[in-house]
C-alpha positions as CSV (number, residue, x, y, z in Angstrom):
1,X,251.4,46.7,-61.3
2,X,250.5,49.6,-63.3
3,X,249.4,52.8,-60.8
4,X,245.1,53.2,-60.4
5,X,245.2,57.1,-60.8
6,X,247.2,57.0,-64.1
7,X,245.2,54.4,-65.9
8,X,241.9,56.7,-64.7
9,X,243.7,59.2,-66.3
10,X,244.8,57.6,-69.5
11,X,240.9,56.3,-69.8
12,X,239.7,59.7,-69.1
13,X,242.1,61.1,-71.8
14,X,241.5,58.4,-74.3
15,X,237.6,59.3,-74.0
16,X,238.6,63.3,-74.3
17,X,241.1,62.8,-77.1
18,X,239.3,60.2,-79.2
19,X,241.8,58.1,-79.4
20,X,244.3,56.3,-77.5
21,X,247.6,57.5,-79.5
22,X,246.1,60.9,-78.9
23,X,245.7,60.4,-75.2
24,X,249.1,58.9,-74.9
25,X,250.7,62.3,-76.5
26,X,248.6,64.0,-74.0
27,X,250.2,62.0,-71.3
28,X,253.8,61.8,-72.6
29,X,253.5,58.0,-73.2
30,X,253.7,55.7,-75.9
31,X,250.1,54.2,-77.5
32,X,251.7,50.7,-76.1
33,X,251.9,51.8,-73.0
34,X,248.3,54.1,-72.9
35,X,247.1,50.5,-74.3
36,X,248.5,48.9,-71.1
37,X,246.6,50.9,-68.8
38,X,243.5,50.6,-70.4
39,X,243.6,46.8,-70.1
40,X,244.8,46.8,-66.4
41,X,241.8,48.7,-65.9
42,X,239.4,46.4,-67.6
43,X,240.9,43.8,-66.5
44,X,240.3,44.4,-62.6
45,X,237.3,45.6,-63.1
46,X,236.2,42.7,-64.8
47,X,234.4,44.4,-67.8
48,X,235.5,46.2,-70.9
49,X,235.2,49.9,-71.1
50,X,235.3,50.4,-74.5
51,X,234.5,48.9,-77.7
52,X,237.4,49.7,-80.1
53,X,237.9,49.2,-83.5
54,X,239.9,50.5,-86.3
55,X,237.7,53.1,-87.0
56,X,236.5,54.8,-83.6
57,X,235.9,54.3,-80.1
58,X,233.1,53.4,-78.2
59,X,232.1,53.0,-74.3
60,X,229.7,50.2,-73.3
61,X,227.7,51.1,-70.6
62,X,230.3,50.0,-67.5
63,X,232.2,52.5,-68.8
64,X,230.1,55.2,-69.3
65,X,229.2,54.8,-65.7
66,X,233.0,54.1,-65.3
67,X,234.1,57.4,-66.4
68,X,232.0,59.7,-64.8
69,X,233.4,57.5,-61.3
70,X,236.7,58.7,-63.1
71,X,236.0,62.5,-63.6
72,X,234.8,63.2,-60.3
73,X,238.1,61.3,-59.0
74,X,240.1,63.5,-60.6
75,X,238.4,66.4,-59.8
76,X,238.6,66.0,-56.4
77,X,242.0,64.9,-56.5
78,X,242.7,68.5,-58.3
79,X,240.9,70.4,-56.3
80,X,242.2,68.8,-52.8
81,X,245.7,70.0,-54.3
82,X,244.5,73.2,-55.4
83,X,243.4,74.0,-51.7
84,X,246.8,73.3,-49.8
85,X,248.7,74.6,-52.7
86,X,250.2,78.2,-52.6
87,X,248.6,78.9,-56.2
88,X,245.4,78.6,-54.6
89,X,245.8,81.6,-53.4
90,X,245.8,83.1,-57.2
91,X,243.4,82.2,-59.7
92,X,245.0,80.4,-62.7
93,X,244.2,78.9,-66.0
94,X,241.4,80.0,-69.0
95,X,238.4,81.5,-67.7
96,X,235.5,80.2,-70.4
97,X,232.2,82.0,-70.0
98,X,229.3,81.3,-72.3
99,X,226.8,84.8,-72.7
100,X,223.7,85.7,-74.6
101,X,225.6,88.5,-77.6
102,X,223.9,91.7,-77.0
103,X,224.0,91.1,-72.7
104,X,227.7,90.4,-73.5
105,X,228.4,93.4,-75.7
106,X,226.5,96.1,-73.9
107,X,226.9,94.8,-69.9
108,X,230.1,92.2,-70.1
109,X,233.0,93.0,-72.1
110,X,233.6,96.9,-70.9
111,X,234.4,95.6,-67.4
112,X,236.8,92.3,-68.5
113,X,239.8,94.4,-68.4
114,X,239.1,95.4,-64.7
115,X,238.5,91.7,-63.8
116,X,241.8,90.5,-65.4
117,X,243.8,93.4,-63.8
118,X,242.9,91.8,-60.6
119,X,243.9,88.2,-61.3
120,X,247.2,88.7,-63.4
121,X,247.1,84.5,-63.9
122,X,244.1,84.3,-65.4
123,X,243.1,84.2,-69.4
124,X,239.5,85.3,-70.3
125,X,237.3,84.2,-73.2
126,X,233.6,85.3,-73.3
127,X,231.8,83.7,-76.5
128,X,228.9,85.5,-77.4
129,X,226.1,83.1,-78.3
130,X,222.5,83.3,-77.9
131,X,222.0,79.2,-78.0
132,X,221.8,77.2,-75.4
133,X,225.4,75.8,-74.0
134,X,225.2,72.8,-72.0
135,X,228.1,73.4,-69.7
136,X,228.5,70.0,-68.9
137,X,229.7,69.1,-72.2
138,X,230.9,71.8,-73.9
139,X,234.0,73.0,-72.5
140,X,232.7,76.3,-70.6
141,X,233.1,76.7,-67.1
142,X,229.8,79.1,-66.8
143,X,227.5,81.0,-68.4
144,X,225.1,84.1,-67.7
145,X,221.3,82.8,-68.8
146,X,218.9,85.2,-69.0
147,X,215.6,82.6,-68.7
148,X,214.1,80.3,-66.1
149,X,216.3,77.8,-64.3
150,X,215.9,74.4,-65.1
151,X,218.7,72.7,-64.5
152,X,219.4,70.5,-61.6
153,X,222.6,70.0,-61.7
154,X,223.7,73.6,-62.3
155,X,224.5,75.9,-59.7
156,X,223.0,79.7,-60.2
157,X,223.6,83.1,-58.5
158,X,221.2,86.3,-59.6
159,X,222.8,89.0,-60.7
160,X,219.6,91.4,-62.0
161,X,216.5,91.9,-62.7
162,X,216.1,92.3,-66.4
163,X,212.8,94.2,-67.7
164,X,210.9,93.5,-70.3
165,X,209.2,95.7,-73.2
166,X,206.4,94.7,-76.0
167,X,207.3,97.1,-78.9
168,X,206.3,98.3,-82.7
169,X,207.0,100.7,-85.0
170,X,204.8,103.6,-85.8
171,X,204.7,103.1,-89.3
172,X,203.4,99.3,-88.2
173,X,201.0,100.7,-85.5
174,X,199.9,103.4,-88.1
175,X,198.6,100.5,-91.1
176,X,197.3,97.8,-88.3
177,X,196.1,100.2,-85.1
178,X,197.2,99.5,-81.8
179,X,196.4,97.1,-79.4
180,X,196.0,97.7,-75.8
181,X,195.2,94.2,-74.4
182,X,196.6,90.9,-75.0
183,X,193.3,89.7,-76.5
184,X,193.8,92.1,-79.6
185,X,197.0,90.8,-80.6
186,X,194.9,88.4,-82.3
187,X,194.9,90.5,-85.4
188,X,198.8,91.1,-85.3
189,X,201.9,89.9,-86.3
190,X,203.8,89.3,-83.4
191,X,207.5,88.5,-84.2
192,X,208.7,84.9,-82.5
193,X,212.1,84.1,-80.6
194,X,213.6,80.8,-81.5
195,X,215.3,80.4,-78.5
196,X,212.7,80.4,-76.1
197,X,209.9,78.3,-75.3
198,X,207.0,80.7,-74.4
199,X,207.3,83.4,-77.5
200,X,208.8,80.7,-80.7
201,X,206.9,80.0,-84.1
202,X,203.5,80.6,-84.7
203,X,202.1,81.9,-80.7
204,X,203.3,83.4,-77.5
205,X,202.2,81.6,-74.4
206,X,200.3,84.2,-72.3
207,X,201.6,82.9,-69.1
208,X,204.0,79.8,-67.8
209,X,201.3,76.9,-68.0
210,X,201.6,75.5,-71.7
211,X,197.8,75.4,-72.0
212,X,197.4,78.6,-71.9
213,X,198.8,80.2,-75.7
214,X,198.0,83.3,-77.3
215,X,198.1,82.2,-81.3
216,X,199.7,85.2,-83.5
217,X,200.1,85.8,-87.0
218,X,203.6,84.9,-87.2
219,X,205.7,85.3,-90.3
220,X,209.1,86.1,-89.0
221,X,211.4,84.2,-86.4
222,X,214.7,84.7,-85.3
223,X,217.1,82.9,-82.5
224,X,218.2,86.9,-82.2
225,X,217.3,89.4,-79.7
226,X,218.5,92.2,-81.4
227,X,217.4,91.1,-85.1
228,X,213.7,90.9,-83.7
229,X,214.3,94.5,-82.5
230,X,215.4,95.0,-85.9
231,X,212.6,94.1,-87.8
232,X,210.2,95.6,-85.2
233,X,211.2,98.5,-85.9
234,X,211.2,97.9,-89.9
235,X,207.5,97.7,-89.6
236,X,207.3,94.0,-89.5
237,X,204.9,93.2,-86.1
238,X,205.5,93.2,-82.8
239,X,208.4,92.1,-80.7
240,X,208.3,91.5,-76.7
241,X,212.2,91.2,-75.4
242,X,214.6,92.6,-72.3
243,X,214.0,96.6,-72.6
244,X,217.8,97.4,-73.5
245,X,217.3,95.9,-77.0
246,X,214.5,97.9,-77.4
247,X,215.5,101.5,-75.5
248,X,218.0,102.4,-79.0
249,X,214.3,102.2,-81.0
250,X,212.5,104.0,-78.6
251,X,215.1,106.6,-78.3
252,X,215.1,107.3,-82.2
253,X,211.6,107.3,-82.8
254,X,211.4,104.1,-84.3
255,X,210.0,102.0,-81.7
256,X,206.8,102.5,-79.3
257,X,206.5,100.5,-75.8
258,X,202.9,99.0,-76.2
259,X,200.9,99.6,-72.5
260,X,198.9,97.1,-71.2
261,X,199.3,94.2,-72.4
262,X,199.9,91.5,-69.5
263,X,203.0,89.1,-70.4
264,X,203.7,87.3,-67.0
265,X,206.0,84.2,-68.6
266,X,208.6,87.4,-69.2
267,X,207.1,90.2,-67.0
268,X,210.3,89.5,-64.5
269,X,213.1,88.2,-66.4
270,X,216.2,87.2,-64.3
271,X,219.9,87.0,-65.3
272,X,222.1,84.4,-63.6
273,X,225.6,83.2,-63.4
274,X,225.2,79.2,-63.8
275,X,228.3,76.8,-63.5
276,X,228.4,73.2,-62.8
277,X,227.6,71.9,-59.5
278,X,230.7,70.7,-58.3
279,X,231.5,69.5,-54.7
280,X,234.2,72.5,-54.7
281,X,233.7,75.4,-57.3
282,X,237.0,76.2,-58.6
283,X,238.6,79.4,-57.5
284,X,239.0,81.0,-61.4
285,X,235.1,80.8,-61.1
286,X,234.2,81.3,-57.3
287,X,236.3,85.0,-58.4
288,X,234.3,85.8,-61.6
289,X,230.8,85.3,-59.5
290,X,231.6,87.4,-57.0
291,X,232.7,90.3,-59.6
292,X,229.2,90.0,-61.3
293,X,227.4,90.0,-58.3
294,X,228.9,93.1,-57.7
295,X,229.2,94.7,-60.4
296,X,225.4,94.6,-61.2
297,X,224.5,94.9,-57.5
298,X,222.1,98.2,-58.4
299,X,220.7,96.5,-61.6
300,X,221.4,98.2,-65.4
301,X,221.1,101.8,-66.8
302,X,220.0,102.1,-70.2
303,X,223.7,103.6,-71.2
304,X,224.9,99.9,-70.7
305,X,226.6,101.0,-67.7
306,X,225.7,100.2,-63.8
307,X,224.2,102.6,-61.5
């Protein structure tokens, strides 16, 4: 009789790879033999996992339900040896950490050498996206999000407070006036953020209950922080955003914080350090948490540094 744990594993693998002569070179096995396991498993379960033809692979719904029984098998399996293990001790492995880019440039990267010189064993790589990465299928093992928690099945620490700015350019606030309450914005073009619900397209939603929109005059949208900065400061509209995009435009001249106007949904923006919810965090990421919360314990400076 074939062994349980191995056959979860080759059906894991097989699902991974995409295919089963892939998973059995993962597994140092022939495709016979990863064949073998996938049947034994089927067959005292009493229902097929996996529709398979010549051309691809596909799980019916026992094994959907099948494989994530699998995963978290594994995982605890891993993790059970991990703990009694003396290289639990010391962090191993790749380290993958999904960030938003200009957070990552100005707050993240400058202290990466100081986190791998304590953990020897462990290989970093922070991707710099400003998209949404759903850690549960993407290969990261956490991410810093800057935004409103949503997901239940994440786990989240705070790291800072992030604050907030509404900005133009003088040569903009010179040709259009200047507003001083949200109501006026009417009559402006107010720059939109793909990547977030409350200021995207054509309005910016005045606070977090979806009824209640302001409607601009949008003509410019970007899934970019800093490019909306950008083009603030251009003399293209206005642009609301964390303050340390905007504080190298309102050093130079070329951008102008806009008083009094009231933007709740992002009056008290939040960064986090979110990673799957699992029954045991794994060390690697237990260690990176606790250097974040740390290291932004008194908040950002505008220099990009910590106080």
């Amino acid at each position: 009789m074939l062994d349980q744990l191995t056959s979860m594993r080759i059906f894991v693998s097989i699902i991974e790879e995409g295919s089963i002569s892939a998973a059995a070179q993962m597994n140092q096995m022939s495709a016979t033999m990863a064949t073998k396991h996938l049947n034994a498993l089927e067959s005292r379960l009493g229902n097929q996992l996996i529709l398979r033809s010549t051309r691809r692979l596909v799980l019916t719904e026992q094994g959907d339900a099948y494989l994530k029984f699998c995963r978290r098998i594994l995982l605890d399996i891993a993790e059970s040896e991990a703990t009694i293990s003396e290289k639990s001790l010391s962090p191993q492995g790749l380290l993958r950490i999904s960030a938003p880019v200009a957070f990552g440039q100005k707050f993240l990267a400058q202290h990466m050498g100081d986190f791998l010189s304590l953990h020897p064993q462990l290989a970093l790589e922070l991707d710099l996206n400003d998209g949404f990465v759903d850690l549960n299928d993407s290969g990261f093992d956490m991410a810093i999000r800057i935004a409103k928690l949503n997901d239940s099945d994440l786990r989240a620490r705070k790291l800072c407070a992030i604050d907030t700015a509404v900005c133009a350019s003088p040569i903009y606030l010179a040709e259009f006036g200047t507003p001083s309450t949200l109501q006026e914005l009417s009559k402006h073009n107010v720059l939109g953020y793909t990547e977030s619900d409350a200021y995207s397209r054509q309005f910016w939603r005045t606070n977090s209950a979806s009824k209640d929109r302001y409607q601009g005059l949008s003509r410019f949208f970007s899934n970019s922080g800093e490019a909306l900065a950008s083009a603030a400061a251009s003399g293209l509209g206005i642009t609301v955003g964390p303050a340390y995009l905007m504080q190298p435009g309102i050093d130079n001249g070329s951008l102008i914080c806009l008083e009094g106007i009231d933007l709740p949904t992002i009056s008290s923006l939040t960064a986090y350090a979110v990673y799957p919810a699992h029954r045991r965090t794994p060390l690697k990421i237990r260690v990176m948490v606790d250097f974040l919360v740390t290291l932004f314990k008194n908040g950002l400076s505008e220099q990009g540094n910590f106080k």
